[in-house]
C-alpha positions, 0 to 999 in steps of 0.5 A, a space after each residue: 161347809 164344814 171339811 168333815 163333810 161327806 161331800 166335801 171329804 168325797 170332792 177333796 179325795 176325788 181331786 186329790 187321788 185324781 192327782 195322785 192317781 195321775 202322778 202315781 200312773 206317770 212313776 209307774 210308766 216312767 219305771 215300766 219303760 226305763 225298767 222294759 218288760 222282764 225287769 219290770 215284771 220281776 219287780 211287780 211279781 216281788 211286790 205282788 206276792 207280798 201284797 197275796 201274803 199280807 192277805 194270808 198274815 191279816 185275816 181280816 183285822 185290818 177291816 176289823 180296826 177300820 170298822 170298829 174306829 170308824 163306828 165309835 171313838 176308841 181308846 188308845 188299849 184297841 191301837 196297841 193291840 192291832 199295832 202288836 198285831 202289825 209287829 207279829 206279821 212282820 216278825 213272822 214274815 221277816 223269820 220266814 224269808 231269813 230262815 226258809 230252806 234256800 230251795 223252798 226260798 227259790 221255789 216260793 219266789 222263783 229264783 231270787 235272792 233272799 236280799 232281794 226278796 227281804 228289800 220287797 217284803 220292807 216296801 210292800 210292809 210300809 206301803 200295804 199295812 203301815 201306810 193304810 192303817 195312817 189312812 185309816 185313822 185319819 179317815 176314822 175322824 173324818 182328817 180326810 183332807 190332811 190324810 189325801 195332802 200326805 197321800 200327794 205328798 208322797 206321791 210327788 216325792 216317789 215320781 221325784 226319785 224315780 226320775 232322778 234315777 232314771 234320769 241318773 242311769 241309776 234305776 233298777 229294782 234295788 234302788 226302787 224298793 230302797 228308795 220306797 222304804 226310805 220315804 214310807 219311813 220318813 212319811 210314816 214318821 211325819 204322818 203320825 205326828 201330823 194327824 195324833 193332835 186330831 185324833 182323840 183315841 190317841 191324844 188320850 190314854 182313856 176314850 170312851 169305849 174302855 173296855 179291857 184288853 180282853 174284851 177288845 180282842 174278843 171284839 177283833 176275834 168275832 169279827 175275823 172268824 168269818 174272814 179266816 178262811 176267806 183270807 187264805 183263799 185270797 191268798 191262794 187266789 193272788 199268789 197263785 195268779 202271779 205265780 202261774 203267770 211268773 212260772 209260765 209266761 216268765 216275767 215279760 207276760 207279767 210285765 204286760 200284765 202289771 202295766 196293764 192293771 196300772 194303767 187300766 187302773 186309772 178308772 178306779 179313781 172315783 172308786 179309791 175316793 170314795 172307798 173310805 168315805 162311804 165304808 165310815 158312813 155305811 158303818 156309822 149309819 149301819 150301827 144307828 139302824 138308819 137303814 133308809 140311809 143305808 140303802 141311798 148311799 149304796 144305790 146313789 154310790 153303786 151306780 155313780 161309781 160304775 158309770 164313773 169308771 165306765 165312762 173312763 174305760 169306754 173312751 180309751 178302749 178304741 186307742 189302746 194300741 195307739 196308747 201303748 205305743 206313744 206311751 210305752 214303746 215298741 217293747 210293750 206292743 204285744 200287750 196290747 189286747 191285755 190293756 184292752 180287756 183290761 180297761 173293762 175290770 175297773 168297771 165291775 171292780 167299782 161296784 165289787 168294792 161297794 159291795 164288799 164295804 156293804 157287807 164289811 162295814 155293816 158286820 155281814 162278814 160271814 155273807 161276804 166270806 161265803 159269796 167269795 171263796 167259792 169264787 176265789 177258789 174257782 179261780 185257780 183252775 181256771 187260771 191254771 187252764 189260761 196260763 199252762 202251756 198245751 204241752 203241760 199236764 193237764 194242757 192249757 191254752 198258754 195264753 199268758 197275760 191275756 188269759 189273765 187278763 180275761 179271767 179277771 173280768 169275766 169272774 168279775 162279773 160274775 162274782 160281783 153280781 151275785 153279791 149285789 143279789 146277796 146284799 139285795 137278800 140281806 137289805 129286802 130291797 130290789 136286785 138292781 142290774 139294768 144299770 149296769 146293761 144300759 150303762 156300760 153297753 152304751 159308754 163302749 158304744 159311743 167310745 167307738 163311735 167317738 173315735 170313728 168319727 174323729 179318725 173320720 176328720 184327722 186320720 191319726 199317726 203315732 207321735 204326729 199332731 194328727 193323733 192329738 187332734 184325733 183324740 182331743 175331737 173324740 174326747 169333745 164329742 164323747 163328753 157331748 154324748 156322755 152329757 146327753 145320755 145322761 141327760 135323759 137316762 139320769 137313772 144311770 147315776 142314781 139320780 132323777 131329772 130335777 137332780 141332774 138340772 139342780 148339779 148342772 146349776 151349780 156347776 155353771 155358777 162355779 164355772 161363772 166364778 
């Protein structure tokens, strides 16, 4: 079976972003407990800013360059213009930082010092934008494997250095932000050099498509006018949630904020696998008008992933405090309903991306900026509401990292589905969301009934045998269970039953060698 393969491509990403996702969870926890709460938060509140202003300074070409490498070879005229774009965001943002006002500095970034706020801007830069664009141009000629080898690469390298300091009494935000940009550029460095030989849009100076510099850039500008506006309202909507929760909840409320999403990001795996596998097949389908294939892989996909990451959250929700306090400590104890409710957002974050690469891969950019904004604008009071304390003006309910936490998974769900309506709309098919129902409802309710019965034969206690007993029988008994719901509701995953017995074939005739 060739390597470029969507299966293979899909099984290689989801095994190696398992890894990763693995190693990258473990660095996180390690930093989150070596760094406590208010460290921690202060460091993920620097990087989560910059995350919201790549957003603002992109407008969309980031997509853009993806889509359009990802339908059709390109010459090497298209990356120099996105790489001189890569070059104006950083100049832009560079200046902004060194020659703001020191009060404006302190109010944007409550506090801290522009040399700290200049080494987060470095590591967020090569991790969000020089890092995915090598993704992304690995993945436009389908180098998935090379592209998921480097991802674990630098994943196990990060975990390294991070333990070393930990280990070394050496970790703080500083050392953690110098030691990231270090390995981006030295990965970066490697990356190029490793995936240029394949790619033949940058081995040669003329691919097929060579049309003038004017023509590409009009190209970038038809396909980013609709998500201007969008991406200022992502801005608005990343930035203000963190800022809210920094400016009201103070870093410890955005310390359990943050390991929450990480840790509940987990769920995601399969999603973050396929991301880039199914954005290229989507495209390239979409610019044959093969709608017929368009349509398999968004239902197989859509409903795959959302049982996937389901199936992930519905087991752990049961044990989150036992989890938070064998993994993370006495510190982390109040932020316990936080992980819980967000355990649930990866479920409906599956099928949100799915639906925005619908829309994104197949030109309906302005669909998406449309359905968006009004939700992402929405967002704001409410976060206001969650996060103002009741003495504020207007009042709010101070709820901190739990209003948060709330607020992201009931907007969620709502948003998502009324873009899969939308795209339904678009496509002329069926609005589909029974799965989500049935699925969803049930993973949760056999979770339960897992660890009740489990908790039933061992009783756990922290840090004993009896806790890993417990959790190893639930986890036995909830696979049974998740086997034989699917079994007979194979629908589920957007499969039918001849589908369903043909995999479990395969799957035993791989165990048996």
């Amino acid at each position: 079976m060739s390597l470029k393969s969507v299966k293979v491509r899909f099984a290689v990403s989801l095994a190696s972003n398992g890894a990763r996702a693995g190693i990258s969870c473990l660095t996180g926890l390690l930093l989150a407990r070596a760094l406590k709460p208010i460290s921690f938060g202060d460091f993920s509140f620097l990087l989560g800013s910059f995350f919201a202003l790549r957003l603002l300074l992109d407008l969309g070409a980031s997509n853009a360059f993806f889509t359009l490498i990802a339908g059709r070879s390109r010459s090497r005229k298209l990356f120099g213009i996105y790489f001189g774009w890569l070059g104006v965001q950083f100049v832009v943002t560079a200046a902004a930082i060194m020659f703001f006002p020191g009060g404006l500095v302190r109010w944007i970034w409550l506090g801290h010092s522009r040399g700290l706020i200049m080494l987060a801007f470095l590591a967020s830069f090569l991790q969000q934008q020089v890092w995915l664009t090598i993704g992304q141009i690995g993945e436009s000629e389908r180098n998935t494997v090379r592209v998921q080898i480097l991802n674990i690469s630098l994943a196990a390298a990060h975990f390294g250095v991070v333990l070393a300091l930990i280990v070394t009494h050496k970790v703080s935000i500083i050392a953690v932000f110098s030691v990231m940009i270090l390995e981006y550029i030295l990965v970066t460095a490697w990356a190029f050099g490793w995936l240029r030989p394949e790619h033949t849009a940058l081995a040669c100076e003329h691919g097929p498509d060579d049309a003038d510099y004017r023509t590409i850039i009009h190209e970038f500008v038809v396909y980013c006018r609709p998500l201007a506006l969008f991406s200022v309202a992502s801005f608005l909507y990343f930035f203000a949630d963190r800022w809210m929760l920094q400016q009201f909840g103070g870093s410890r409320q955005q310390g359990f904020y943050q390991v929450s999403y990480q840790v509940a990001s987990i769920s995601l795996l399969a999603t973050t696998s396929m991301v880039s596998v199914f954005w290229k097949e989507i495209a390239e389908a979409h610019a044959r008008d093969d709608l017929q294939r368009v349509a398999f892989l968004y239902q197989r996909v859509s409903r795959s992933l959302v049982m996937c990451s389901a199936v992930a959250s519905a087991f752990v929700i049961p044990w989150t405090r036992e989890l938070v306090a064998l993994v993370l400590g006495p510190s982390y104890l109040l932020a316990t309903p936080v992980l819980a409710i967000m355990f649930l957002y990866p479920v409906h974050q599956a099928l949100g991306q799915i639906c925005s690469i619908m829309l994104l891969a197949s030109g309906n950019t302005r669909s998406h900026t449309l359905i968006s904004i009004p939700f992402l604008l929405l967002s704001l009071p409410i976060a206001y509401l969650m996060q103002a304390p009741r003495t504020a003006m207007p009042p709010g309910f101070g709820l901190g990292a739990t209003g948060m936490a709330l607020k992201m998974v009931l907007l969620n769900i709502i948003s998502v589905n009324v873009t899969a309506y939308v795209i339904a709309r678009i496509f002329s098919w069926k609005y589909d969301w029974l799965y989500q129902v049935v699925g969803i409802g049930s993973s949760l309710a056999l979770g339960a009934g897992a660890k009740y019965i489990a908790c039933f034969v061992w009783q756990p206690v922290i840090g004993k045998v009896s806790l890993f007993a417990s959790v190893g029988l639930a986890g036995v008994l909830y696979l049974l269970f998740i086997a034989g719901l699917l079994w007979f509701q194979p629908w589920l995953i957007g499969m039918d039953r001849g589908e369903v017995v043909q995999m479990s074939q395969k799957v035993r005739r791989a165990v048996a060698r």
